[in-house]
N, C-alpha and C positions, 0 to 999 in steps of 0.2 A: 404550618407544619401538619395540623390537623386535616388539613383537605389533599395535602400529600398524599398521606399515609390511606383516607379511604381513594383515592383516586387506584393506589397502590393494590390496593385491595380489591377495587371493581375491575381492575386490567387484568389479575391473576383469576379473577375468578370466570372474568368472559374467555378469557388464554383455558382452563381448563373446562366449561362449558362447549368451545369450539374443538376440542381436542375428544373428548368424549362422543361426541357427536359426528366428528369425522370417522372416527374408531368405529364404533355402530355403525354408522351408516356403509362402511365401506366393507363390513367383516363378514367373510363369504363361509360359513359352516363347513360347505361339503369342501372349500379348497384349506382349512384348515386341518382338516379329519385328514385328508390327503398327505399332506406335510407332516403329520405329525406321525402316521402313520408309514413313512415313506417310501410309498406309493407314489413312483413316478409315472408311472402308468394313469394314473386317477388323475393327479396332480398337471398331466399334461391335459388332458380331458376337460375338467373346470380351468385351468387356466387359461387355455386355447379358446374355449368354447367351442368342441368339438362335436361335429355328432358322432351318431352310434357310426356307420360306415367309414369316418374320416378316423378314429378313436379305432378302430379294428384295423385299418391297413395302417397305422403308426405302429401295432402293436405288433401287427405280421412282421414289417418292418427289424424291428427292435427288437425281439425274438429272433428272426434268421441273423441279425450283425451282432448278435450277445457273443456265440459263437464264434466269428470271426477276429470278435474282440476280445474274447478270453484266448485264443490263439496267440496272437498279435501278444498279448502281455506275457504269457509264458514263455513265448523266444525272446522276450526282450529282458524277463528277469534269467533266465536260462542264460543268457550271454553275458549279464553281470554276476553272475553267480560265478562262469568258471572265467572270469574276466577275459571276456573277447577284446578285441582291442576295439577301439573306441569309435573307429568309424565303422564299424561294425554294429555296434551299441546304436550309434546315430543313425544309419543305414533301417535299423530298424523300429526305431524310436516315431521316424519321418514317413515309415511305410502305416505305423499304427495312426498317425497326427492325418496324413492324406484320406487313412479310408472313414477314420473317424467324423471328417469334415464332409466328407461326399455323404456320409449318413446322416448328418444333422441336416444338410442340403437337401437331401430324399426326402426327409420327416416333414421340413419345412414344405418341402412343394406339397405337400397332403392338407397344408392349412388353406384357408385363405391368403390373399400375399400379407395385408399387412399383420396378422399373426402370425405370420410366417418370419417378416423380419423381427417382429419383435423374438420368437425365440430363438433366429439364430442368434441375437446379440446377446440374448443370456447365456446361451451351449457356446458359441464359438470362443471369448474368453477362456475359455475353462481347458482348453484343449494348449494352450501356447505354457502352462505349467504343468501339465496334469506329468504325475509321475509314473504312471503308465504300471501301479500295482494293482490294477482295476479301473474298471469304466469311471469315469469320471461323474460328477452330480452336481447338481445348482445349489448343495447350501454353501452357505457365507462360510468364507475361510474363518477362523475366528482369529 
């Protein structure tokens, strides 16, 4: 029972040992400052591993479709407001979802490819629920 209970004891403390050290080692300052600060902008930058040129035409990017996308959500709340009927609603819903994805599409080709698929797989999920009361964003639904 005694050689249990330390064995118990060396497993929980190399389990915390290697969880410490994964933590450190993997914990990127300037991508948490980002995120907490939510700074999507930043946040794509250190995530991506952007440079300065690539990090500028994403933002030129994302700046001219801000607009587009504040458009797109105001006729879609503007037709549930004065209840458009619903293929109406969808009609516009599917205009906001199409231009949305051609601009995560655009963002992407500015990376490299394979940082490119990794962020459309984070952005493109997010677009098939998004409620369309605003641009949509990467944190965890809770």
């Amino acid at each position: 029972m005694r050689n249990w209970v330390i064995t118990l004891a060396i497993a929980v403390a190399a389990g915390a040992v290697a969880f410490a050290a994964f933590f450190t080692l993997n914990d990127d300052p300037a991508l948490r400052r980002a995120a907490q600060a939510g700074d999507a902008m930043a946040w794509l930058r250190v995530e991506f591993r952007l440079s300065d040129a690539q990090a500028a035409a994403v933002k030129k990017l994302h700046d001219d479709f801000s607009v587009e996308c504040g458009e797109h959500c105001a006729a879609i709340l503007d037709a549930r407001e004065r209840k458009a009927p619903a293929a109406e609603i969808a009609r516009l819903e599917r205009v906001c979802v199409d231009a949305m994805t051609q601009h995560f599409k655009n963002v992407a080709a500015l990376m490299p490819a394979e940082q490119g698929h990794r962020y459309l797989g984070i952005v493109q999920p997010r677009v098939a629920d998004h409620d369309h009361a605003g641009a949509p964003n990467v944190r965890v639904k809770p």
